[in-house]
N, C-alpha and C positions, 0 to 999 in steps of 0.2 A: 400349602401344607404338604410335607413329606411321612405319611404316615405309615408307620412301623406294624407289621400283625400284633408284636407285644401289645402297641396303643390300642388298634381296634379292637380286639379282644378285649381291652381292659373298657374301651370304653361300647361297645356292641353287646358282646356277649354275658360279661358280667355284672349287666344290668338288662339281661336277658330283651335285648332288642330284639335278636338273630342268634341260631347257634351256630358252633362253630365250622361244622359241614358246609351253612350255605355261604360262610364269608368266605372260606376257602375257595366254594365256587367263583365268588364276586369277584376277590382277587384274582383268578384265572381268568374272567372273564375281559376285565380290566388289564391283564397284560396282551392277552391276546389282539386285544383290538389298540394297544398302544395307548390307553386311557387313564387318567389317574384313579383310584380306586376310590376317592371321597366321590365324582363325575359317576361312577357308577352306582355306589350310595343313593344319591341324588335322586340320576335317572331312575331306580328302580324301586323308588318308593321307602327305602328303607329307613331314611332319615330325612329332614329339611337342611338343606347349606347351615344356617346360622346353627340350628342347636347341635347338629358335629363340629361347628367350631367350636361353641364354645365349650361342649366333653373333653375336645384335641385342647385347650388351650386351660382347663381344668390340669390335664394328667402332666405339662409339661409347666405348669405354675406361673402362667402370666395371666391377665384381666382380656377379655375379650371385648371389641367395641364393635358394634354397629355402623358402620359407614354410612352408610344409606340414610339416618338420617342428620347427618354433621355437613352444616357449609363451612369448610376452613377458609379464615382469614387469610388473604394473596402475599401477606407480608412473611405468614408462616410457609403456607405453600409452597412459594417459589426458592426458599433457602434449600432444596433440592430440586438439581436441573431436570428438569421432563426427563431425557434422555432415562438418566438414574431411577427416575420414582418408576418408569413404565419398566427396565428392563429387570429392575431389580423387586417389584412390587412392593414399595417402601413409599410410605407419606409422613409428612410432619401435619397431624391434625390438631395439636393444640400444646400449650405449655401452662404451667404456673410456676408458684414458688420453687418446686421441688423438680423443675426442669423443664425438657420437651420430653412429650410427645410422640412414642413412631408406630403406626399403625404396619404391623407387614401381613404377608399371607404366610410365610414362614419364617415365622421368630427363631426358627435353629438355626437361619444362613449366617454363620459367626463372621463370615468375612464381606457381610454386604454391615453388618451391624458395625466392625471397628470401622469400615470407610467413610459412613456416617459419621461418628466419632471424629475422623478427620476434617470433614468437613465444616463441622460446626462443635467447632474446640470452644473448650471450657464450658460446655455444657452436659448436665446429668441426662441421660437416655433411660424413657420408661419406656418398655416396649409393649404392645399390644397386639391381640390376634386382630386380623379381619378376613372376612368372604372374599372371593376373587368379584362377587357383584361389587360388594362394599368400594372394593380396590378402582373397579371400576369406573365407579360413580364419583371418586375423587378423582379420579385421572381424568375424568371429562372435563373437571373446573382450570384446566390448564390452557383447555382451549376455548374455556366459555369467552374470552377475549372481552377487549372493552367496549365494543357497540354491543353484546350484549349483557353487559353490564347496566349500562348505560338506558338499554330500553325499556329495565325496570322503572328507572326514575324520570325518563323525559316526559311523558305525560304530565305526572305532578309537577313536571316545572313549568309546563304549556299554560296548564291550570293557574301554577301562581303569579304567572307573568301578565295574563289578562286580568288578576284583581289589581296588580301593582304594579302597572308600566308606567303609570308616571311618578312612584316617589322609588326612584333609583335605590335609596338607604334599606328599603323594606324589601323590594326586589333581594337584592346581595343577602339579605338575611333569612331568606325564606328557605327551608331546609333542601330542598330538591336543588337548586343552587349551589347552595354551599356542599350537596354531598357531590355534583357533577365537578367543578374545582378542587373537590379535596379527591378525587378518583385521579384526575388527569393527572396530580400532584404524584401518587402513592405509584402508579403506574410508569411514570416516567421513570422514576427511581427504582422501582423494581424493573425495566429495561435498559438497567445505565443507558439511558438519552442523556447528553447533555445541554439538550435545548429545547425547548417546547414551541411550535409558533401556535397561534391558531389564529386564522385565518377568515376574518369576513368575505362572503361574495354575495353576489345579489340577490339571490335565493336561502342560501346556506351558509354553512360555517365550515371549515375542515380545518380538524386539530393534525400534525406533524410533529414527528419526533426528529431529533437528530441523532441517530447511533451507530457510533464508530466511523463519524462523519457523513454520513450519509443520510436524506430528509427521507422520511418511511411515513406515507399517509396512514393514521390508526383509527379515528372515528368523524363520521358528519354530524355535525350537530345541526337542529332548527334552528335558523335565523333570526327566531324571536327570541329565544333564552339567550343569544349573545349579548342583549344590555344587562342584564344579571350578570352574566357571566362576568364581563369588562368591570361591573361595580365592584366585584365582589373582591376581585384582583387588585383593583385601586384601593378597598378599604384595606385590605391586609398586608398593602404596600406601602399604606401611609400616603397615597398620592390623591389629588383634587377629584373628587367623584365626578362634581361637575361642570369638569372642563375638559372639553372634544375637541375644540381646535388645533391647540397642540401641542407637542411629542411630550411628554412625562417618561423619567428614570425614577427608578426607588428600590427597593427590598424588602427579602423577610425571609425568617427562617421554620423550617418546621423539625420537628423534633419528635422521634419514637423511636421505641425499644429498639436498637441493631442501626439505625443509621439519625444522622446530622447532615442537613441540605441548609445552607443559604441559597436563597433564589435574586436576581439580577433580574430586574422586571424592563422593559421597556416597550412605552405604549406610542402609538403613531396612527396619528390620523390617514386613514385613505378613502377611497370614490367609496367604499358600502360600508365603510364605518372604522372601527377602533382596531389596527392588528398588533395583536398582544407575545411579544418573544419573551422567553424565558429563560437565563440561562442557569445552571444546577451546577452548583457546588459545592463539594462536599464536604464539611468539618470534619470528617472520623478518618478517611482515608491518609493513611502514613504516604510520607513524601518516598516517591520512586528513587532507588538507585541509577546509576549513570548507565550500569550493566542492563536495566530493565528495559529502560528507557531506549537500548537498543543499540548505545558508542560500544563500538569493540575493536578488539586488533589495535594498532599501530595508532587509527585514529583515539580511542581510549585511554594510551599510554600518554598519549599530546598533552588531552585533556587535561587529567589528574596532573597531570609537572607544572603545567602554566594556573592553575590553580592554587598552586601551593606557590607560588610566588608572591614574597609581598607586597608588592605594586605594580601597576601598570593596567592594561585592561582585559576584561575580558567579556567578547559580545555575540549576543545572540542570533542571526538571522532568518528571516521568512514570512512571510506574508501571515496575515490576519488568518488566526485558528490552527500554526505550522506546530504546537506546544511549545513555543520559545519561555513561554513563563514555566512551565513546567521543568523544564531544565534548568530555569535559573534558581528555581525552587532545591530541583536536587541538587548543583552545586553547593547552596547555602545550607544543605543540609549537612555535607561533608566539612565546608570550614567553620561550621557552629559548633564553636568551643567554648567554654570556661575563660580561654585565654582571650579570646578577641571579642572588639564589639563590633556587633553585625548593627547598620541602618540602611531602613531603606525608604524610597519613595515612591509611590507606586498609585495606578489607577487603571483599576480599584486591586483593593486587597484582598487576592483571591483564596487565600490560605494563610492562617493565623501560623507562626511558629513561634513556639517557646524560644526564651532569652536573646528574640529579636525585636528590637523598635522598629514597627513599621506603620509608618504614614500613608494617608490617601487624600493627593490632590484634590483641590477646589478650585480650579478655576475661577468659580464666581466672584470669590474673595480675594483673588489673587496668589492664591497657596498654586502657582506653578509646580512644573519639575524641577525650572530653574531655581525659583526662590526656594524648594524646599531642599534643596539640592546643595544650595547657599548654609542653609541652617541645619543639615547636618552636618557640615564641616565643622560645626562652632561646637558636636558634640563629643569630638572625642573618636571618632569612626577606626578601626582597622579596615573595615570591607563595607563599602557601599553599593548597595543596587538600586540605580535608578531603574523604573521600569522600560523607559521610553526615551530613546535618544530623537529628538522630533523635531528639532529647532537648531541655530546655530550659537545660540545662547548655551543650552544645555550641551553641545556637543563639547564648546569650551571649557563651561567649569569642566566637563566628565577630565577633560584628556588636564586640563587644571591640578585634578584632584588625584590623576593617577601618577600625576609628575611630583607631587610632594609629598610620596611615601603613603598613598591610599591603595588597595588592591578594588579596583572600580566594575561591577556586573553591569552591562543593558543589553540593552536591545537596537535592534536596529532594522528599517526595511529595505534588504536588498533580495534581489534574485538568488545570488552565490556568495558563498564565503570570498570571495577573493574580489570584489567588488567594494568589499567596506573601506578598505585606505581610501580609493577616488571619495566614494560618499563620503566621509568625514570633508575630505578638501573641499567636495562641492560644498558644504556647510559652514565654508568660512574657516576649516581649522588649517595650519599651516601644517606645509609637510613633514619637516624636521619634527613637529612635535609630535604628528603619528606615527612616525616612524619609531620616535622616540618612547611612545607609551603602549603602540600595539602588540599584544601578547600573543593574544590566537584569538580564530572567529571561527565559531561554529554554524555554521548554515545548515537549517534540517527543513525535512516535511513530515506527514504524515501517513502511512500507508496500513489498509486493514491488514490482519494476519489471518493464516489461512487456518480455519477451522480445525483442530487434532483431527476430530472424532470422525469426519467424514473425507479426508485427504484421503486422493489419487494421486498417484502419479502419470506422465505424460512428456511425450515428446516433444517440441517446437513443429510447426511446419512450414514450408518454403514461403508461406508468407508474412508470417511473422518474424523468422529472421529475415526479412528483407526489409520489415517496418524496423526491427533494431540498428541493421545496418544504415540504414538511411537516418534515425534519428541520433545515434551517436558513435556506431561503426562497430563492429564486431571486433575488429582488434582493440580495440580500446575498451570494451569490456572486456573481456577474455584475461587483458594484460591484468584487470583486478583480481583475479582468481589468482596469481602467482603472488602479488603483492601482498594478498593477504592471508598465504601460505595452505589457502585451502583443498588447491594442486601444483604440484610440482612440477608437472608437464600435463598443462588443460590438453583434454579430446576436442575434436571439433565437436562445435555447439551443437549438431544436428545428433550427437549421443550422448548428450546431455539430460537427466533424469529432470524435469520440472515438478512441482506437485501444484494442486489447485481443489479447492472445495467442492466437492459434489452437492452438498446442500442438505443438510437433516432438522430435526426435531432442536436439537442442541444450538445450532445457529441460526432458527427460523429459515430455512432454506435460502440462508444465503450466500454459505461456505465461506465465512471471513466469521471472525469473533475476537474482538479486540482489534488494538492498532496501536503500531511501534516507528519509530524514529528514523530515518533513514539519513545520512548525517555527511558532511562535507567539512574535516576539519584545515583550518589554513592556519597554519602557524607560520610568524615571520621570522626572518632568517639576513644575513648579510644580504646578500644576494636581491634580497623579496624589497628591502628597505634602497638599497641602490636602485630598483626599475622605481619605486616610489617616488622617491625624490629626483627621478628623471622623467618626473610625469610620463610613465610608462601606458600604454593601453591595457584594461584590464585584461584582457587576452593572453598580453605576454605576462603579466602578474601570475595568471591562471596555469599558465604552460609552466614557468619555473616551481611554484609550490607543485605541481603534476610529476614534475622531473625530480622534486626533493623526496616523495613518496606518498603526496596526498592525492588518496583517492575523492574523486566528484561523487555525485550526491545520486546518480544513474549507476556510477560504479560500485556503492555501497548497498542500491539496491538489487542491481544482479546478485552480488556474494547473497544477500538475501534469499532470491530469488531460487539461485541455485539449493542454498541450504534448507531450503523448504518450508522459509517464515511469512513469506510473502510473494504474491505471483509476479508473471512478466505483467499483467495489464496492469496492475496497482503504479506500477514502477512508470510505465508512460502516461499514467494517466495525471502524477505530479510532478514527473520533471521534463515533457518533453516542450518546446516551445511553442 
């Protein structure tokens, strides 16, 4: 609260609390000592916290709420970041028809009220007084975390696991159960995890998130609620409750106000019993632009030209979890037109897009990449994405498909973009034809970005440019900073400004929050198609796209690095050998 004398007067005096003499004292008292003048209120007896709030929140015409006793729901909660509810004493404690929600301690701060507004667009804001205790009391449930969440209800699960361990069906449905699975669920999601494991051991259990690639231990569980646990997972995956021997795949989705998860279940037998991965994905989230996603400069202009070509190929590179689907996702987002038909084949289908047919393999049946890859030639295709070039079958139809006037998406695993001509050859395809249908290969990884809110800046020191120059040479990073016009005459690296996370509230102290793309584009050329069909080394492959103006995948994360999106460590820690 910022309270005016007009206000206390209107609400002290003229309802003969205090006369005007002693407020005037208070207020002097109150400045004197650097105090807020409701603190001095307070301390001297003169009123209780709540009933000046709610006089203050009378004379400026908003409802006043009690904090102290409301538990808000985590799904309302957390749609403002800690950081914001603590510095700005603003909560979201509840919504209905007629909107959300915002409890503050100063409902005049206009410019913490329109940021809210931004934040959570298209929704009507009621705003409500609260106590700085009230404010308090919600701001603690930030940290109440999920073990103790958790220790309310594992008791009653201890409970219901000793009446029902042996009929699995009635375990999984026992409510203590079902509320510890649907927390683990509601929680992952409000820390974009993209993967859940949890974990049997021979004692206990420990649950694991993945976020922004990285596994973060979050809660132990008792080792006796894990057969619950495993049933209850299998019942709402649709999978064999009772079979333990081996691996089961399946799905399921959950659905509430603000977000859409499908979850990717896979259960595997080990030494202390059933370990159960999960992966989360999203239905609500819009498909990333190529700019998001991290392509910029020279390499981005590549992108976009060989895209808009109408045939030939165009492929993804990197190891398992590098977001190669994610890209081919954004590509297909940009050639999805009215004009063309997009098919694709794909395993699994991780993201539904409007005015696109898209299949997912069955191996069991036979539904290959190849055979599905077969049948959609027969349907008419402009643009095809296979998901997976993986065999010598599918590499054929792909480079097949791209020679008679199809523009062809996949993927591919290599180390580097300039490696994929040899691996097609190694796969059985002839040279002339990839020479003949290769357009450009995108080779990327993964790197977290550095936190806004708690970024430093910081020097190198002689040890770590010695680990750069030994893993890929200081000239040959440096040279990317010209290439990609971000200096025109680099300093040496040693006054070179870095930035890096110090760690807050905002990123859970880990000074990274989110993760972007760091990218290797090769695009062929005369020149790239002659070392090809001279069964060249990919070396010298590598050195002439180097020499045409493609930056490597170390080089794209220096510029990074430099520009303050991503550190030096992220950068060695995915592409050094």
């Amino acid at each position: 609260m910022n309270l005016t004398k007009e206000q206390l007067i209107q609400i002290l005096v003229a309802t003969n609390i205090i006369d005007e003499a002693r407020l005037d004292e208070l207020i002097n008292i109150a400045k004197k000592g650097n105090q807020k003048i409701e603190n001095v209120l307070v301390s001297e007896g003169i009123i209780d916290a709540n009933t000046l709030s709610q006089k203050y929140a009378e004379t400026i015409g908003v409802p006043f709420i009690d904090l102290t006793r409301v538990s808000v729901r985590k799904d309302l909660l957390f749609q403002i970041p800690e950081r914001i509810a603590k510095s700005n004493n603003v909560v979201i404690f509840d919504e209905n028809d007629e909107g959300i929600k915002i409890a503050m301690v100063d409902p005049e701060d206009l410019q913490t009220i329109e940021f809210i507004k931004k934040q959570i667009p298209g929704k009507r804001l009621q705003i409500y007084l609260a106590t700085s205790k009230g404010m308090l009391s919600v701001l603690k449930q930030y940290k109440k975390g999920l073990q103790a969440e958790f220790n309310e209800i594992i008791d009653q699960s201890l409970a219901a696991t000793k009446t029902s361990e042996k009929d699995l069906k009635k375990m999984a449905a026992n409510l203590p159960i079902v509320r510890i699975v649907d927390t683990l669920l509601e929680h992952a999601v409000l820390q974009n995890a993209s993967d859940i494991h949890i974990e049997p051991l021979e004692k206990k259990a420990i649950v694991r998130y993945r976020i922004d690639g990285v596994l973060h231990d979050v809660i132990v569980l008792p080792k006796e609620i894990m057969p619950g646990i495993v049933a209850r997972i299998k019942i709402i995956a649709n999978l064999k409750i009772d079979e333990h021997r081996l691996p089961q795949d399946g799905r399921f989705k959950i659905e509430k106000e603000g977000y859409k998860f499908s979850f990717r279940v896979s259960i595997l037998p080990v030494f202390d019993g059933e370990k159960i991965v999960m992966r989360l994905l999203s239905e609500t989230t819009e498909v990333l632009t190529l700019e998001q996603l991290g392509l910029q400069h020279a390499a981005l202009k590549k992108v976009k030209l060989n895209i808009q070509k109408p045939y030939g190929m165009v492929l993804i590179t990197g190891p398992t979890g590098s977001g190669k689907t994610t890209t081919l996702y954004a590509i297909m987002g940009i050639l999805n037109t009215p004009e063309v038909n997009i098919s694709t084949i794909e395993d699994p289908v991780e993201y539904r897009m409007p005015r696109i047919s898209q299949s997912q393999v069955k191996p069991k049946i036979g539904f290959t990449f190849a055979n599905g890859l077969r049948a959609l030639l027969r349907q008419d295709p402009d643009i095809i994405m296979v998901g997976e070039i993986r065999d010598s079958e599918t590499a054929g139809m792909a480079i097949n498909s791209a020679l008679t006037g199809h523009l062809v998406l996949s993927t591919l695993h290599t180390n580097d973009a300039s490696s994929a001509p040899t691996r097609l050859i190694d796969m059985g395809a002839k040279p002339f034809l990839v020479t003949s249908t290769l357009n450009v290969v995108i080779a990327q990884r993964l790197v977290r970005k550095i936190c806004t809110n708690c970024m430093e800046k910081y020097k190198l020191d002689q040890t770590m440019i010695k680990v750069l120059d030994r893993e890929f040479g200081i000239d040959h990073l440096m040279e990317a900073l010209t290439k990609s016009k971000i200096m025109t005459k680099p300093k040496p690296i040693e006054e070179i400004e870095f930035s890096r996370g110090k760690g807050c509230d905002q990123c859970n102290q880990e000074g990274f929050k989110g993760r972007i793309g760091i990218y290797e584009v090769f695009e062929t050329s005369p020149k790239i198609n002659e070392l090809v069909l001279a069964d060249a080394e990919t070396s010298k492959i590598s050195k002439q796209a180097q020499d045409e103006g493609m930056l490597t995948m170390a080089q794209d994360g220096f510029v990074k690095a430099v520009t303050g999106i991503t550190t030096i460590d992220e950068i060695l820690k995915v592409t050094k050998d």
